[in-house]
N, CA and C of each residue as an Amber inpcrd file, in Angstrom:
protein
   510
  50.4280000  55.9440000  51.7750000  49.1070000  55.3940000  51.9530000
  48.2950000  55.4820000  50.6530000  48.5050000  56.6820000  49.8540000
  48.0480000  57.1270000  48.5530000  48.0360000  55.8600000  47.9900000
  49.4240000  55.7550000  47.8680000  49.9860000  54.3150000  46.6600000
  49.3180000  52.9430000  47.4630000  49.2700000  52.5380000  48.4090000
  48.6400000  51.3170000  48.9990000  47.3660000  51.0740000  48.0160000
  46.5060000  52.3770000  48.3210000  45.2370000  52.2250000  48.2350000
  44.8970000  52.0340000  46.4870000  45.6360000  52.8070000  45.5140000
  45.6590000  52.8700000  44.6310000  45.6640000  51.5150000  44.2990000
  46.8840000  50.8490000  44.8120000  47.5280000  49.1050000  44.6060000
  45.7580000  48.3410000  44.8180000  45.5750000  48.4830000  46.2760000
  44.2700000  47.7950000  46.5970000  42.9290000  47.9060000  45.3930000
  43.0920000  49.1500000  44.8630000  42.1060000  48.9640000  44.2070000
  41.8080000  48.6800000  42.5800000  43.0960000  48.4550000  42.2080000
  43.6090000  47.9170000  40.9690000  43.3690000  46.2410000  41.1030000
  44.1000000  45.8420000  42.1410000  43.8550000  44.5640000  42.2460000
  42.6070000  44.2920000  42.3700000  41.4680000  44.8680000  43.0140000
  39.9460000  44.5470000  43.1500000  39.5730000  44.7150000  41.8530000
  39.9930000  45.7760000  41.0670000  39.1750000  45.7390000  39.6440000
  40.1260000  44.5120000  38.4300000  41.1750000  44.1630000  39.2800000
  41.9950000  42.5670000  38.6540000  40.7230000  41.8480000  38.7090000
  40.5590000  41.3050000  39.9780000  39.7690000  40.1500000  40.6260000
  38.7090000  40.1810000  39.9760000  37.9340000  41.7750000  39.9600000
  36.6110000  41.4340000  38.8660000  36.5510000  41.4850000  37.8160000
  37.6120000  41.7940000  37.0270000  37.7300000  41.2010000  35.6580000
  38.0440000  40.1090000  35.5130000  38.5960000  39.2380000  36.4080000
  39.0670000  37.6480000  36.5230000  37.6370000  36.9890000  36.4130000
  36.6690000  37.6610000  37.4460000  35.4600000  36.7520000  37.7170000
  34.7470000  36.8680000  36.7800000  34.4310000  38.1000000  35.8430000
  33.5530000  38.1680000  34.9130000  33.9250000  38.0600000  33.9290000
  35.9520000  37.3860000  33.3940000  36.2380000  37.0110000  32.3650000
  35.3720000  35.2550000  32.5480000  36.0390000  34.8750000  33.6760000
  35.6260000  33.4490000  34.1180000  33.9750000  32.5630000  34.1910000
  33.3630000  33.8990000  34.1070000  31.5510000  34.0740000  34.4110000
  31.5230000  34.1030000  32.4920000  32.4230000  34.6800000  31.7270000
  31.7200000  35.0260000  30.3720000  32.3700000  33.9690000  29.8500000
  33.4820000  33.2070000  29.8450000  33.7730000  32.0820000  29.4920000
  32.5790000  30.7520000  29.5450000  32.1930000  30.6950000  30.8330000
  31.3600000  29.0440000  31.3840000  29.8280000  29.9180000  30.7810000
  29.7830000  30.9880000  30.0980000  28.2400000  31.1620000  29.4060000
  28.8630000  31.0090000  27.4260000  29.9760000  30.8190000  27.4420000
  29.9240000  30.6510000  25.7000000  29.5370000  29.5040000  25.7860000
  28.8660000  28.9900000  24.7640000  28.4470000  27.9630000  23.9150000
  30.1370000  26.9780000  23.2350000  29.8410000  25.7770000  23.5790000
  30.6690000  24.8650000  23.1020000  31.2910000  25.2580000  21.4880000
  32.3540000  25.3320000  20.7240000  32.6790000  25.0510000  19.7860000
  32.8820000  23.2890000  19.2760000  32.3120000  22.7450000  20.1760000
  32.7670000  20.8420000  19.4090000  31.9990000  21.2370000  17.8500000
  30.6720000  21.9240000  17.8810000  29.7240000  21.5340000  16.4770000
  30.4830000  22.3360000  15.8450000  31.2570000  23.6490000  16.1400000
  31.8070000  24.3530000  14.6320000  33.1760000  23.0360000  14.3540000
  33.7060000  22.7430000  14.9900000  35.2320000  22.2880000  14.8950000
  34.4250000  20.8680000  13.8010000  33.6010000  20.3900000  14.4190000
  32.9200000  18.8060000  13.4710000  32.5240000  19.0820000  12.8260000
  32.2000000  20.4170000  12.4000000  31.6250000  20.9520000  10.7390000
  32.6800000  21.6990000  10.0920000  33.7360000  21.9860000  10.6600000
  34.7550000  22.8400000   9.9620000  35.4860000  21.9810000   9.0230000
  34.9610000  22.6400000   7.7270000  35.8520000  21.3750000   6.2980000
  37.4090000  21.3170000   6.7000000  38.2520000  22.5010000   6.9140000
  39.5000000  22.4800000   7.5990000  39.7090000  21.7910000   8.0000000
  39.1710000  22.0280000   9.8850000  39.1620000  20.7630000  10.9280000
  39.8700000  19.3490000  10.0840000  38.7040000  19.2100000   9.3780000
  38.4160000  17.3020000   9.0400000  39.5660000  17.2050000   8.0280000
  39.5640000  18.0760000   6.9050000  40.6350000  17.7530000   5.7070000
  42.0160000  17.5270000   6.6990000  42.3390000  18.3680000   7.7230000
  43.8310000  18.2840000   8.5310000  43.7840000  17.2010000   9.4050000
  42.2370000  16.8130000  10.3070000  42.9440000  15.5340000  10.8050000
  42.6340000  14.2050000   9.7810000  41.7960000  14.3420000   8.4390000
  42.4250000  13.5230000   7.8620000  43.9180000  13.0000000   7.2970000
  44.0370000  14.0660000   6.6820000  45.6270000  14.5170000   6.0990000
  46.1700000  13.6250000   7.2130000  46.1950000  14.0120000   8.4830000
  47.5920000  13.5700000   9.5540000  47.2290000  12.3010000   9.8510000
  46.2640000  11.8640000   9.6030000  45.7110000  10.3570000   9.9710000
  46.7800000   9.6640000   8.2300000  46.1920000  10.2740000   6.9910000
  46.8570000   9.4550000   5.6970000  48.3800000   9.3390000   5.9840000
  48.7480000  10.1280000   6.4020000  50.4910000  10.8220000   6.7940000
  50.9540000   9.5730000   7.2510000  50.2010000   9.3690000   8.4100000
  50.6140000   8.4920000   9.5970000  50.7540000   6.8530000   8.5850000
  49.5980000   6.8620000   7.7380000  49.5750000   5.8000000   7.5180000
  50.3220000   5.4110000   6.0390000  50.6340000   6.5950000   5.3620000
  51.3270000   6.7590000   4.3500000  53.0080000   6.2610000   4.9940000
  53.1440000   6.9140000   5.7170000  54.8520000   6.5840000   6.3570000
  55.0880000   4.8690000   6.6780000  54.0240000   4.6580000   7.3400000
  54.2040000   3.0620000   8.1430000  54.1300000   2.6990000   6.8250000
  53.0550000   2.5950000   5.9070000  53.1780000   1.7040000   4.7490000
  54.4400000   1.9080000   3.7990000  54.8400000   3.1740000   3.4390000
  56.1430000   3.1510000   2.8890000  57.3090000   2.9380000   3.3390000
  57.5520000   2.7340000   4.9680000  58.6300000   1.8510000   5.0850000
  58.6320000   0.8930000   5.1130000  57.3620000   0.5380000   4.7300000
  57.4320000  -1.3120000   4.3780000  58.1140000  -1.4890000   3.6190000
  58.3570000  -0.6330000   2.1790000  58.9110000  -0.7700000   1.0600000
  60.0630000  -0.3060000   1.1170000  60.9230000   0.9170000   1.6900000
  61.8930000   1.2220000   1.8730000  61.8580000   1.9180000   1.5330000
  61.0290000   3.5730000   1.5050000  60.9390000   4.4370000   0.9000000
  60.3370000   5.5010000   1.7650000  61.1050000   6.7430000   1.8520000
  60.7790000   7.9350000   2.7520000  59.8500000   8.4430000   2.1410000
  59.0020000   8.6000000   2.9740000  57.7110000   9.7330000   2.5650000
  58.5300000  10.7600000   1.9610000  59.3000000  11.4950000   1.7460000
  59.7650000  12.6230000   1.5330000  60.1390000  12.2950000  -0.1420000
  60.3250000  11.2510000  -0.2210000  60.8340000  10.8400000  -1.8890000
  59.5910000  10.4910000  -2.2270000  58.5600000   9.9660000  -2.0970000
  57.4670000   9.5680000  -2.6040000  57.0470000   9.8180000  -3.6830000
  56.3280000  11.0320000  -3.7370000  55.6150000  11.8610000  -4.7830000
  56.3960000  11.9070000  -6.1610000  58.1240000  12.0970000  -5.2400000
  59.0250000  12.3620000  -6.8990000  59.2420000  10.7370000  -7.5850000
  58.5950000  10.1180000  -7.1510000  59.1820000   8.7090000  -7.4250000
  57.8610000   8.8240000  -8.3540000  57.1750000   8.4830000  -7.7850000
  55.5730000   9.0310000  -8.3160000  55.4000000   9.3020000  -9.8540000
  56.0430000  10.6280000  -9.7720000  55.7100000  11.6400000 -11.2140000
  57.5160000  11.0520000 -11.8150000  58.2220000  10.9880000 -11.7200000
  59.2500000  10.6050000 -12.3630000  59.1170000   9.3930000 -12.9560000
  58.3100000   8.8610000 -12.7000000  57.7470000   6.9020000 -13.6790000
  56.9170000   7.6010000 -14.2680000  56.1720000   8.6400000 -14.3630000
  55.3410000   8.8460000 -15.4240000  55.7710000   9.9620000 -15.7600000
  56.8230000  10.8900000 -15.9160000  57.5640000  11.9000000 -16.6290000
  58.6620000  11.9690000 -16.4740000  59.9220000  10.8200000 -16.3160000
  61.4590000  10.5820000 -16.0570000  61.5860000  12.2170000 -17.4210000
  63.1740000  12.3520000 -16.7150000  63.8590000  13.3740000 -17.4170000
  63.4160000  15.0960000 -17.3620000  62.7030000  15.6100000 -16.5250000
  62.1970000  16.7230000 -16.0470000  63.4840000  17.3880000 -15.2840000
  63.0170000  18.5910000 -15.1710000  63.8770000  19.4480000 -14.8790000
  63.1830000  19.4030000 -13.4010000  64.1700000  19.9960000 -12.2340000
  64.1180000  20.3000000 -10.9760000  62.5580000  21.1050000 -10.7740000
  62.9910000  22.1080000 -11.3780000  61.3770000  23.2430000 -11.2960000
  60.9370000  22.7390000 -12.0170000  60.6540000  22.2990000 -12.6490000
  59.2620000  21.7000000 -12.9910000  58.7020000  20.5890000 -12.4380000
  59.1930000  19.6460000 -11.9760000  59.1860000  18.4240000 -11.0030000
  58.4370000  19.4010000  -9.5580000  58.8780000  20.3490000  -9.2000000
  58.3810000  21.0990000  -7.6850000  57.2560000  21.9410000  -8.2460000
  56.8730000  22.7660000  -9.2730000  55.3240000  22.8450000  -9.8940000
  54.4940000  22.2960000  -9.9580000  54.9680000  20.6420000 -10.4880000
  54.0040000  19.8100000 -10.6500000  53.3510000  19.3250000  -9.5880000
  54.3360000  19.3190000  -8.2720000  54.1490000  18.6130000  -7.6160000
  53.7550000  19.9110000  -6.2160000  53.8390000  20.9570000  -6.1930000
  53.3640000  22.3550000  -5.8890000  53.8130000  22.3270000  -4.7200000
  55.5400000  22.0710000  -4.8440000  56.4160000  21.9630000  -3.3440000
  57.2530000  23.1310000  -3.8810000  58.1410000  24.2010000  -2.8140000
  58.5800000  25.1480000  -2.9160000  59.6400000  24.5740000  -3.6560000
  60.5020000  25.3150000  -4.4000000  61.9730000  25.0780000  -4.8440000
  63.1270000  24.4310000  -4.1240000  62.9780000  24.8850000  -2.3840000
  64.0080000  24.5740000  -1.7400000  63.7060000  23.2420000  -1.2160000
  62.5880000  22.9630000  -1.1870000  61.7440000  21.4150000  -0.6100000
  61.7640000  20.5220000  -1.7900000  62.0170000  20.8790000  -3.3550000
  62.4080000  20.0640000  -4.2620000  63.3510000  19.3510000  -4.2670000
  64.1480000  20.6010000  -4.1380000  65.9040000  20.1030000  -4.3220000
  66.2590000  19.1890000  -3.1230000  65.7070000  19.9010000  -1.9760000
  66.1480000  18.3390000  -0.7460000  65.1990000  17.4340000  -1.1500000
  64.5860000  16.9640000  -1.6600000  63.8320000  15.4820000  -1.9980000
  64.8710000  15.2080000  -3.3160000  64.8870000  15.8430000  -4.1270000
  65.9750000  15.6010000  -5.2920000  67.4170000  14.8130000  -4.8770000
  67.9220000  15.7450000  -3.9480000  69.1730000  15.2800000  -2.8830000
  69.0310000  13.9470000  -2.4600000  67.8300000  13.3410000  -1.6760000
  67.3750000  12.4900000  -0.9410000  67.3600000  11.4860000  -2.3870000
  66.3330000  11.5800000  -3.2030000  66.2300000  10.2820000  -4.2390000
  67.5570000  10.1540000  -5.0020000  68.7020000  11.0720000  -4.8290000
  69.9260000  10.3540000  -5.4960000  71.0890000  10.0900000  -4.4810000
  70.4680000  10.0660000  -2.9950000  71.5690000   9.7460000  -1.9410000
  71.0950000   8.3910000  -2.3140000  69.6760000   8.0780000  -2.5970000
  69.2420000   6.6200000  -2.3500000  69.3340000   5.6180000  -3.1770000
  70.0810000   6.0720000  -4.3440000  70.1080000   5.3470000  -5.4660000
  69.3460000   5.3490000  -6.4530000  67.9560000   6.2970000  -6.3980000
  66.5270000   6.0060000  -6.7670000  66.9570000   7.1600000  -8.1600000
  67.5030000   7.9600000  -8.2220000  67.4050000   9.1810000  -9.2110000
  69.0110000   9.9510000  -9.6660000  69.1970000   9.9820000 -10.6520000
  70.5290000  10.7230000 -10.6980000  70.2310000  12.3930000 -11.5860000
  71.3750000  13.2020000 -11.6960000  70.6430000  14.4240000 -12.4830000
  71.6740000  14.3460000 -13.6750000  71.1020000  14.7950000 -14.9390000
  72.1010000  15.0210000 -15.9850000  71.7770000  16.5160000 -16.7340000
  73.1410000  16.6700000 -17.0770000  73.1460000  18.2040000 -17.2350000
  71.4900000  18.2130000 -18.4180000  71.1940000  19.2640000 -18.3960000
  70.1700000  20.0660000 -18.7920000  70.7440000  20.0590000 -20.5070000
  70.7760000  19.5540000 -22.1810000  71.5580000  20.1360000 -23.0600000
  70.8480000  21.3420000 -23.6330000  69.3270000  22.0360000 -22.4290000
  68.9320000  22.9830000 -23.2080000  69.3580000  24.3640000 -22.5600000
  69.8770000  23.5100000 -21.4260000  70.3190000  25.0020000 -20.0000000
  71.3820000  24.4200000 -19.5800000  72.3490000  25.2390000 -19.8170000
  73.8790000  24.8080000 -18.9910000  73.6260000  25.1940000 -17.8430000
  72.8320000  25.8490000 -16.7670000  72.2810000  26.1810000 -15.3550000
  71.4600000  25.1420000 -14.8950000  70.7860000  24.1310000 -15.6480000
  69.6350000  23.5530000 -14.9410000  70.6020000  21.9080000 -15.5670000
  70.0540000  20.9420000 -14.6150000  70.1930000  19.3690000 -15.0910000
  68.5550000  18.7220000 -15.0940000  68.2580000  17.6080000 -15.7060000
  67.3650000  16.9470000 -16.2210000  67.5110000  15.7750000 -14.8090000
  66.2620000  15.6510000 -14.1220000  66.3400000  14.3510000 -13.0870000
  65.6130000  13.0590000 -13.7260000  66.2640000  12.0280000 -13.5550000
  65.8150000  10.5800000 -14.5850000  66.6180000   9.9000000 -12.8680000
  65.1600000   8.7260000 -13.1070000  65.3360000   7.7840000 -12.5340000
  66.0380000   6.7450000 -12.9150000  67.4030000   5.7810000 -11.7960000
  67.6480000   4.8330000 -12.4210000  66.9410000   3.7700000 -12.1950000
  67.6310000   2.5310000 -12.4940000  66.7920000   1.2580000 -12.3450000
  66.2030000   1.0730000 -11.3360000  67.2090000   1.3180000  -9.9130000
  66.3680000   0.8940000  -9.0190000  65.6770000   1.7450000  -8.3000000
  64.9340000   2.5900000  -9.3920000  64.0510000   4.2300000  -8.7700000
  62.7820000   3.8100000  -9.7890000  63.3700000   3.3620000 -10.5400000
  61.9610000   2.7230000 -11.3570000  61.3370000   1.2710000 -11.1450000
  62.2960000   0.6360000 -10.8440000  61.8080000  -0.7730000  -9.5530000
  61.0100000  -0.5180000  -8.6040000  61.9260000   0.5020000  -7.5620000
  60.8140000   0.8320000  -6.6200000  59.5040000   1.7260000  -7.2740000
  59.5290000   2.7540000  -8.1050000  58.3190000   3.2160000  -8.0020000
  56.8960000   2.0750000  -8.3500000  57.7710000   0.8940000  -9.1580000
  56.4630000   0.1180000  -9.5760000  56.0770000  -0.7150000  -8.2000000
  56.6940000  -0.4320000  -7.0390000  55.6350000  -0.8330000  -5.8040000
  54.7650000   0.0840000  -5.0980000  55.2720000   1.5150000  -5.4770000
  54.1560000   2.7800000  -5.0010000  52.7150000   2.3280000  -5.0460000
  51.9550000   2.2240000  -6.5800000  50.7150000   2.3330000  -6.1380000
  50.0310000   0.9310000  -5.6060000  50.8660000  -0.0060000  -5.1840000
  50.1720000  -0.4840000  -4.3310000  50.4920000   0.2140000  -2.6350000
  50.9830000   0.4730000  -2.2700000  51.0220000   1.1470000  -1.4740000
  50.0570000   2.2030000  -1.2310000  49.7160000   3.0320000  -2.3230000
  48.6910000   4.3540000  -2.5010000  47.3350000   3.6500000  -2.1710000
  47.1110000   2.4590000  -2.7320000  46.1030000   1.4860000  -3.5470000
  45.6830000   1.1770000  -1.6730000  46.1700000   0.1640000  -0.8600000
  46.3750000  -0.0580000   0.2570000  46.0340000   1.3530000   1.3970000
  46.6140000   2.3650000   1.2800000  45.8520000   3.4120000   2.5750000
  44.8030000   4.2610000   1.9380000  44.4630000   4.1250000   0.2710000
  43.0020000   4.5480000   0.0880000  42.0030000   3.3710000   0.9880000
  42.7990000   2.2730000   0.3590000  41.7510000   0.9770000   0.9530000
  41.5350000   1.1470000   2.5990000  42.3730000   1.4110000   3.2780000
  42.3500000   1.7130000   4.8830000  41.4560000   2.9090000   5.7930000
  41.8100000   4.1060000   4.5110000  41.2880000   5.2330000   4.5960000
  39.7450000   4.8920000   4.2000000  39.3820000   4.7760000   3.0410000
  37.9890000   5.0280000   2.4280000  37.4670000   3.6980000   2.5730000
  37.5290000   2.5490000   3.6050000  37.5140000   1.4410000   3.5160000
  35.8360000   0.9880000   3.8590000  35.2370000   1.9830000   4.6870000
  33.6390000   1.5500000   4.8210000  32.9900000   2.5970000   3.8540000
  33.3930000   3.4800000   3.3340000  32.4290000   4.0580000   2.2550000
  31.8140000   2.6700000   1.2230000  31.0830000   3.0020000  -0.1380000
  30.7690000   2.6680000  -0.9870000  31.8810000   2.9180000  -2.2560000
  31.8480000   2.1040000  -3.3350000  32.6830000   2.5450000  -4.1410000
  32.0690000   3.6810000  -4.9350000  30.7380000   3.7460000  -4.9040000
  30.4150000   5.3260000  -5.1270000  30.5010000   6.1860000  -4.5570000
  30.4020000   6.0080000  -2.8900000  30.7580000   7.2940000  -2.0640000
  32.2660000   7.8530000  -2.3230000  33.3060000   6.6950000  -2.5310000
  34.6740000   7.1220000  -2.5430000  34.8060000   7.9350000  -3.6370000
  34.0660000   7.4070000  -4.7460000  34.0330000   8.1880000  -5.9480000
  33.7040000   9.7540000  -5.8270000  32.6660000   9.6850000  -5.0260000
  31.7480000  10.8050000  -4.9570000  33.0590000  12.0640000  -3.9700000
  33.5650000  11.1750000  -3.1230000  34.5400000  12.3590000  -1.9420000
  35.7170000  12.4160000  -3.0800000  36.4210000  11.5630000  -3.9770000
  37.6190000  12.1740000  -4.3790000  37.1960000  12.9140000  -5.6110000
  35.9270000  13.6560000  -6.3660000  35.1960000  13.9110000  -7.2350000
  35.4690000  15.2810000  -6.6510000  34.8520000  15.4940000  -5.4470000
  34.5110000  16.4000000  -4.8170000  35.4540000  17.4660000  -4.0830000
  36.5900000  16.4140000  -3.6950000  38.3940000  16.9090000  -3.5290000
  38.8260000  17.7470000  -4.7570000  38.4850000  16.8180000  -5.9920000
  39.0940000  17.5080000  -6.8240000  38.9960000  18.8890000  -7.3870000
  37.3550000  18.7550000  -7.3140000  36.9120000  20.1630000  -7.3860000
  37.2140000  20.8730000  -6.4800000  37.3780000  20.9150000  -5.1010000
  37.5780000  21.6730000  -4.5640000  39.4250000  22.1810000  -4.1560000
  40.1730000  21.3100000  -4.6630000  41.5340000  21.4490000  -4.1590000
  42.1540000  21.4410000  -5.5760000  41.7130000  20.9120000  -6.3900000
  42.6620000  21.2570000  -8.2160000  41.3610000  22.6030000  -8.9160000
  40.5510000  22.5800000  -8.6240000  39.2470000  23.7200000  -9.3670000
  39.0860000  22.8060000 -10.0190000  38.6960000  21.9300000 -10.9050000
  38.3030000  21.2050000 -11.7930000  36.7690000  21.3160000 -12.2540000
């Protein structure tokens, strides 16, 4: 009978911690205004909104988001080494080398030995890695235009001014 009662009255002090978790919940105050002011918030569902629209537009062209960036910086610095290509571009080592993998499954990039490091090779784009990159920035050109499309050309100025400072320190 001991143990019954014990049971009974555990569960009653359950129930009123249920009710006065449930009572202190429906008295907090909404978070919608922190989440619509949180710079976070907005930078991530922007980000996943550009993502979205970065992918659809680059398979227009035939090109995985995942090769992008190296296509990118390799038309304007062909012949780089692996790590330095993933510095520049401030992707881990192991997320280099599979995009590295990827732009020479695709034809877009080959590697040649390194003649300053017998450990490292030099990545150079071939022809048709430098073909395609010269359709990238219209592509880039196109989901700024989608993205920043009712600002001002000073406001756009003013938000990627303001990116920069805040995401390179500038």
């Amino acid at each position: 009978m001991q143990k019954f009662l014990q049971h009974l009255q555990a569960a009653r002090l359950g129930v009123k911690a249920m009710i006065r978790s449930s009572f202190l919940m429906t008295q907090m105050k909404s978070t919608k205004h922190i989440r619509e002011n949180s710079f976070g918030f907005l930078i991530q569902t922007l980000a996943r909104d550009i993502d979205a629209k970065m992918k659809r537009a680059l398979k227009d062209v035939d090109v995985d988001v995942k090769v992008f960036a190296n296509l990118m910086l390799l038309a304007d610095e062909d012949g780089i080494n692996q790590r330095t290509l993933g510095e520049k571009l401030n992707f881990p080592e192991y997320f280099t080398s599979r995009n590295i993998d990827a732009l020479v499954e695709a034809g877009y990039a080959e590697r040649r030995p390194d003649p300053n490091s017998r450990r490292s090779f030099l990545i150079f784009l071939t022809d048709a890695g430098r073909e395609k990159a010269t359709q990238l920035p219209n592509v880039v050109r196109q989901v700024n235009e989608e993205t920043l499309g009712m600002l001002s050309k000073e406001e756009r100025n003013q938000v990627v001014d303001l990116l920069k400072k805040v995401a390179l320190k500038v």
